[in-house]
Structures are given as structure tokens and as C-alpha cells.
C-alpha positions in Angstrom: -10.2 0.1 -13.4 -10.8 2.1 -10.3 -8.5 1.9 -7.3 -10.2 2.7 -4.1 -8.0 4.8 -1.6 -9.1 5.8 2.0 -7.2 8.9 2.1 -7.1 9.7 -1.2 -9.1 10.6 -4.0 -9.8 7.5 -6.0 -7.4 6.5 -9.1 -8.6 5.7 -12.5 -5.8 2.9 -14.3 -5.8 2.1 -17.9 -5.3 -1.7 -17.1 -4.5 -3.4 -20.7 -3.3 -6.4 -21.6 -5.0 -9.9 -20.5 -1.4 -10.7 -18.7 -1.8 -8.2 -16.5 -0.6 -9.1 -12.6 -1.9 -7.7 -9.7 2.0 -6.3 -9.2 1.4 -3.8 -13.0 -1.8 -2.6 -10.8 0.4 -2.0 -7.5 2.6 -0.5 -9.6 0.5 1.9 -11.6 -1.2 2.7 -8.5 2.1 4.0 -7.0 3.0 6.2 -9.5 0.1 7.7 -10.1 -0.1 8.6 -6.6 3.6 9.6 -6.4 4.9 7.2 -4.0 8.4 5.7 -3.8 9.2 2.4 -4.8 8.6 -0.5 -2.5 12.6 -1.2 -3.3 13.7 2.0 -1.8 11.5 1.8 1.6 13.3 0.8 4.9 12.5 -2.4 6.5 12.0 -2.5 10.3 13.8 -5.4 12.1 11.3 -8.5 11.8 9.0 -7.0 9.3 8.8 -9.3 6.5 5.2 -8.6 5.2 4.7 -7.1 1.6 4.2 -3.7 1.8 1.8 -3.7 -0.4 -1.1 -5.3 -0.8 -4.1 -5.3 -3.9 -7.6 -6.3 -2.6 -10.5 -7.3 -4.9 -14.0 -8.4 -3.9 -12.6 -8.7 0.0 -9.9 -10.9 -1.5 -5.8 -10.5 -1.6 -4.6 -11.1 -5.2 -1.2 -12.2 -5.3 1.5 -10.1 -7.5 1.8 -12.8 -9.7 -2.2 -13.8 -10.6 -3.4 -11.8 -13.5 -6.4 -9.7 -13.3 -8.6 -12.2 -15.4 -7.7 -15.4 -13.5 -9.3 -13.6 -10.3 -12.2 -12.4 -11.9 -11.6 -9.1 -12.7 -13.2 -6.8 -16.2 -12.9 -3.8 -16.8 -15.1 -0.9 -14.6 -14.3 -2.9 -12.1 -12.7 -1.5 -8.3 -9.9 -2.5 -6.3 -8.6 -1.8 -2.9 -5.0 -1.1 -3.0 -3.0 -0.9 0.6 -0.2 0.5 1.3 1.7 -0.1 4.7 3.0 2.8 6.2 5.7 2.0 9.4 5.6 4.4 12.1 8.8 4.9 14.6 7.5 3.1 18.1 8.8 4.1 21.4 8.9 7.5 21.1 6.6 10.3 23.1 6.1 14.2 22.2 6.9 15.9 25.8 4.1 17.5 27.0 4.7 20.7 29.6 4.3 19.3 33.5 4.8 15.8 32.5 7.2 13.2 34.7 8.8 12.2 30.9 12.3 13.6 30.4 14.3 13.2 27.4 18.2 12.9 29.5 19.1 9.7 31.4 20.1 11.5 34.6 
């Protein structure tokens, strides 16, 4: 299987196994790429969305559905997605701008 990345080079998984979930992928996925665990990632406040997410055919397959149930043989590609949060309310202070970082 072939995971499609937009900023990366694409991943090549050896998916065996006809019990494999769409979670295994996510999984494989993140390793192979070298990211951290979705366990160890800081929530924002109100941010209850998976951070991950395993696209197929312009579809979202659930963690749980195995890769045969949706349709999927091998050679076949999947979008994986990966949420990355960014800190909001912040501004980089720019020379002759009004913005000052004190309160007075």
C-alpha cells in the first residue's frame, strides 16, 4: 500500500493480515515517518476531533473498519492526515509597527 503525503515523500506499508484496521495503517504511517504518538500530543481546549485521519477513494475510514470491508487490495493508495495545531493569538513584531509586547 502506498500512503500519499503532501509534504512528504510518499510511504510504501507492508499491510498484511485481512483484519487489518484503518488505525494499524495510521499507525504504520506514523512511525515510518517518525512522528509521536497521537497519545502523547497536547489537546487545545475544545478540540475533540481525531488527530488523525485515513482517507481512501475521497472517503474517511474509521479506525475500526478493516481495509477489506472498505474496498481496499493491495497497490492500492491512501491519504493519510495528520492535524497539526498551531498557537493562535500570537504576532511576530515587525520594526515600526503600533504592536507592543508590554501592557503599559
Amino acid at each position: 500500500m502506498t500512503v500519499e503525503t503532501l509534504c512528504l515523500d510518499p510511504v510504501h506499508l507492508a499491510c498484511a493480515g485481512p483484519d487489518l484496521s484503518a488505525k494499524g495503517v495510521l499507525e504504520q504511517a506514523a512511525k515510518q515517518l517518525g512522528w509521536q504518538p497521537t497519545s502523547t500530543l497536547h489537546r487545545l481546549e475544545n478540540f475533540n476531533e481525531p488527530w488523525e485521519r485515513l482517507i481512501f477513494r475521497g472517503r474517511e475510514i474509521k479506525d475500526n473498519q478493516d481495509l477489506p470491508a472498505a474496498g481496499m487490495k493491495e497497490g492500492d493508495k491512501v491519504v493519510v492526515v495528520r492535524r497539526a495545531l498551531c498557537a493562535d493569538g500570537w504576532k511576530v513584531a515587525m520594526a515600526d509597527d503600533f504592536f507592543s509586547d508590554d501592557d503599559a
